[in-house]
N, C-alpha and C positions, 0 to 999 in steps of 0.2 A: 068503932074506935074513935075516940075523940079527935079532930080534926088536927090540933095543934101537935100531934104526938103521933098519928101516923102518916106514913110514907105516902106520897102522891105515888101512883100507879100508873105508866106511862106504857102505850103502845104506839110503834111509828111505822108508818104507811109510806113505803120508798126505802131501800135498803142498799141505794146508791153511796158515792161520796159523803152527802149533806146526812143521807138519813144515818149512817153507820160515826158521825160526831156526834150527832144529837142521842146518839144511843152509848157512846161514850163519854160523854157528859151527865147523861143520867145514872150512871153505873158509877160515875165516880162524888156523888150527892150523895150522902147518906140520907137526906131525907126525902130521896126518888128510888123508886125499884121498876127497871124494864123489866115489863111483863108480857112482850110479845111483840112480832116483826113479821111484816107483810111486804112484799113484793111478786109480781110474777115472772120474776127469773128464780134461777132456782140457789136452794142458799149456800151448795156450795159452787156454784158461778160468783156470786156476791161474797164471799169468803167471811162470813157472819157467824161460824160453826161455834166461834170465841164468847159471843154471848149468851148461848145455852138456854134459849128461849120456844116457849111455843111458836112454830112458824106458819103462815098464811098466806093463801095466793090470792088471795082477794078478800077489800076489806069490807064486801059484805059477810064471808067466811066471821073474817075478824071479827066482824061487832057481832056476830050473830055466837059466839060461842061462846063459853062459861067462865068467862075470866072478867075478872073485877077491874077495871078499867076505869081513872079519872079523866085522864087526857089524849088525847090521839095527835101524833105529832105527824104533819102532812108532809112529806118532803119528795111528792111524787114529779114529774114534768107539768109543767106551768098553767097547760093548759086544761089541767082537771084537779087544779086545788080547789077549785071554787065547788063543783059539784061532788068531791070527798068530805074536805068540810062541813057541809051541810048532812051527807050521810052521817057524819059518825056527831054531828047536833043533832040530828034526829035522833040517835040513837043514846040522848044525854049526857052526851062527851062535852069538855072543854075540847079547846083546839088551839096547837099550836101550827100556824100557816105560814110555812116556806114564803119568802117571798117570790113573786107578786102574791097579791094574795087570790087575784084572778086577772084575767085581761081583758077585761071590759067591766067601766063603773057598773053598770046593768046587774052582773057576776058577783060583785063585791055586795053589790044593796041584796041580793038573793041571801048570803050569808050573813049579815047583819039582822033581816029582817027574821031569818030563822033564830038566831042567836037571842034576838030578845023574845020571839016566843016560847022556847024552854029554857031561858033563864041559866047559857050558860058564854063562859067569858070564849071572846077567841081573839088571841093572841098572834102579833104578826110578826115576824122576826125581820128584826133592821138591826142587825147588830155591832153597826158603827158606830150607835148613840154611846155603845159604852165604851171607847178608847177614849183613853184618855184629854187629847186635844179636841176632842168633838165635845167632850165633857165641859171642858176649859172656856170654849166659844161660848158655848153655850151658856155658862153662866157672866161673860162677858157683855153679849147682846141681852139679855135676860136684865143687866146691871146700866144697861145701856151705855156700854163704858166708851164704843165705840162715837156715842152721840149720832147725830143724824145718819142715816146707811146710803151712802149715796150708787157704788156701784158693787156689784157680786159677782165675780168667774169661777165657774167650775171648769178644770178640764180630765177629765178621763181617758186616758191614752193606756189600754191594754193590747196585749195578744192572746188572738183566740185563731190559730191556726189549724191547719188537718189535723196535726196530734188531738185536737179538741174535737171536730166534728166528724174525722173520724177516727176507727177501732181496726187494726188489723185486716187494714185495706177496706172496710166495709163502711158506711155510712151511716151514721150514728142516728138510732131508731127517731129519738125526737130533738135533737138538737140540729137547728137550722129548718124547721119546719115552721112556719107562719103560724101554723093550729095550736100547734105543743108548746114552742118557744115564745112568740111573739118578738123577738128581737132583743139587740144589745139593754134598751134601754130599761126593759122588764129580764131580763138574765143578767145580764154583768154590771147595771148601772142602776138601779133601784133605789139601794143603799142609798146611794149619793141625792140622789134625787130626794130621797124620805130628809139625807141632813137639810136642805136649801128649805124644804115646805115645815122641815123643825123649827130651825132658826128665825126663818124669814115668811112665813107663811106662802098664802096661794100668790100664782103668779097669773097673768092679763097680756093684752097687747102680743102674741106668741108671732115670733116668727122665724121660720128653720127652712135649711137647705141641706139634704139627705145623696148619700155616695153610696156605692155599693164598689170599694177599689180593690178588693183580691180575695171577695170571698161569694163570685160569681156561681162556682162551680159548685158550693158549700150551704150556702143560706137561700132562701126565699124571702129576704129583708137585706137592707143596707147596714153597712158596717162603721159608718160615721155619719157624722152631724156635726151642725153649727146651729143650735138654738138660740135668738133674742128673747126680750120679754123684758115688762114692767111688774115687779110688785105688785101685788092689790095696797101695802102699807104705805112703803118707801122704796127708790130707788130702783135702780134698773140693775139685769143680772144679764148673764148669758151660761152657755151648758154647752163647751166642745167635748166630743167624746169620738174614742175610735177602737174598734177591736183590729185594726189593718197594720199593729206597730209590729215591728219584724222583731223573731226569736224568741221575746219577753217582756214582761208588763213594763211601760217608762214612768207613769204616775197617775195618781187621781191624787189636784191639788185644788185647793179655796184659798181665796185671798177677797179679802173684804177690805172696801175704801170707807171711810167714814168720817164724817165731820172733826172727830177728834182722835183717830189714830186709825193706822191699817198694819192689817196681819194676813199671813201668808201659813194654812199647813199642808202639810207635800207626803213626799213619800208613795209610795206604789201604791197603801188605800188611805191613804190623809192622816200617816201616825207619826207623822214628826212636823215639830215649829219650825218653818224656815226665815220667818220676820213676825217680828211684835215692834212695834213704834206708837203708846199709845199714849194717850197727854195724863201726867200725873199719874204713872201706873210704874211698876215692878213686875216684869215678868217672874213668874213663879217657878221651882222645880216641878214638871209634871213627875206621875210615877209612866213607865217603860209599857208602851204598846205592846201587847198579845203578838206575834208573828201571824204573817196572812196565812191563811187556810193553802196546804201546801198539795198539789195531786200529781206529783211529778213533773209532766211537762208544760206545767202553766199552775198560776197561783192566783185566790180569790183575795176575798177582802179578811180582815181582822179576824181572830178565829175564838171570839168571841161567845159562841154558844154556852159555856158556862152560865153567864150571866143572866143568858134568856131561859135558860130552867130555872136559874133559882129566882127569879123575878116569876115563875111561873108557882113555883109553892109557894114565894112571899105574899102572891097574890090570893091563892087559895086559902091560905092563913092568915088571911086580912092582916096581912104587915104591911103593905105598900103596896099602890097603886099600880096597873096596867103600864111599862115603858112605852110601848107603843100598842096603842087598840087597835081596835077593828075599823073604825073611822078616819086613824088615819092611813090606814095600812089604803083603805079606799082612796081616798085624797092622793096617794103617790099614783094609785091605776089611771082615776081622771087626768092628773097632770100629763102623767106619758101618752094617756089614749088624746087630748085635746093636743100635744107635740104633733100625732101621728095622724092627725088628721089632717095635716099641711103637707102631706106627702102629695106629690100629681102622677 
């Protein structure tokens, strides 16, 4: 079938929270059809019965079975994206990769360096590039309206409590585990990290002081930070962040100084303008941020997924280019693994 007129063909690997959006984003594409769902819990523990799909408990099962398969959407625990992706490139898949896209640069160049030897795209989901106000920055710095960038704060202040790492008194198989998670900065703060290396490129001069304040008994990682750093371009930045806020998310905010005007955007994952003051400029109507991705007792970032399928057929159907590639998906692992290497 002619590429422009049939349906991309998706199967997704994780059948958690993340994976069961990305499987109702593509069900609601007409020009996506899920064709099948893999995890090894069983599917109705996962409550997936709604999609009516072939199911698989592993995704060499998966790739190994008779179904016509474009893409493989990875949305397993953190620390075996890197080695899923590469199976299901082997097995001439595109790929769409949960963020991180692995935890170690080392991991990232393994599925790069597979990706261009069978010539297929893989796709990183950062799905904050497309809210609105990230939208907005972005063509602001891009217009350089700001003029010189003299300073950058991020702060991230969520909650990630027992309701989170654990289930029913039990202890949640990979969350809080070094191997599987890697920590806040690669699970809940990525996103953020991919905006600062979008807008502002890499960062130099790293310097951070790491806490571990009330999630002793939870993690095998600290729960906040205060990161330094210079730009490799302009300007100096810093990156507070913390999963220790009591009850409920308080914000993930950017505010950028600049030779000719500074802005502020806030909100719980950076979806509302809280200051614009820029020389010679009219703040404009944004259109209304997505709601964060909701799981009951704690809430993610922007629930965005929409975007990153249909940028995944747009891509396939040579309409537009890659939102976020494999390179840079890489480039946010270095920056958090070079963070984390100041840990003592």
């Amino acid at each position: 079938m002619e590429i422009q007129t049939k349906k991309i063909q998706f199967a997704i690997v994780g059948a958690g929270h993340i994976g069961k959006r990305h499987a109702a984003m593509i069900e609601n594409n007409p020009e996506a059809r899920l064709v099948a769902l893999c995890d090894i819990a069983s599917p109705d523990l996962l409550g997936i019965a709604a999609f009516n799909v072939p199911f698989f408990t592993s995704i060499e099962a998966l790739l190994a079975a008779a179904i016509e398969i474009d893409v493989v959407c990875i949305c397993t625990p953190n620390g075996i994206h890197a080695e899923q992706a590469i199976l299901a490139l082997n097995a001439q898949k595109h790929v769409v990769c949960e963020k991180p896209m692995g935890l170690t640069k080392k991991a990232c160049e393994a599925v790069i360096f597979k990706s261009l030897q069978v010539n297929r795209h893989v796709f990183c989901v950062m799905q904050n590039r497309y809210s609105p106000p990230s939208i907005w920055v972005k063509k602001l710095i891009s217009e350089q309206r700001l003029g010189e960038i003299f300073m950058v704060q991020t702060n991230c202040y969520w909650n990630r409590d027992d309701r989170y790492y654990y289930k029913n008194g039990k202890k949640h198989a990979w969350k809080g585990s070094l191997a599987s998670d890697g920590g806040p900065l690669f699970t809940q703060f990525s996103h953020f990290i991919d905006i600062l290396y979008w807008l502002f490129g890499d960062i130099k001069n790293i310097q951070a002081t790491f806490h571990n304040f009330a999630h002793e008994h939870s993690t095998e990682f600290e729960d906040s930070g205060v990161v330094q750093f210079d730009f490799e371009k302009e300007g100096m930045g810093c990156l507070n962040y913390s999963t220790a806020v009591y009850d409920k998310n308080l914000e993930s905010s950017l505010t950028i100084i600049g030779r000719q005007g500074s802005l502020k955007i806030g909100g719980q994952y950076m979806n509302e303008v809280e200051y614009c003051h820029i020389k010679d400029y009219q703040m404009p109507t944004l259109a209304a941020s997505n709601p964060a991705n909701d799981y009951g007792a704690y809430k993610g970032s922007a629930a965005n997924h929409g975007y990153v399928i249909q940028n995944v057929i747009d891509v396939l159907k040579n309409r537009t280019p890659i939102t976020t590639n494999a390179l840079e998906g890489l480039k946010v692992v270095e920056i958090i693994e070079n963070i984390y290497k100041l840990k003592k």
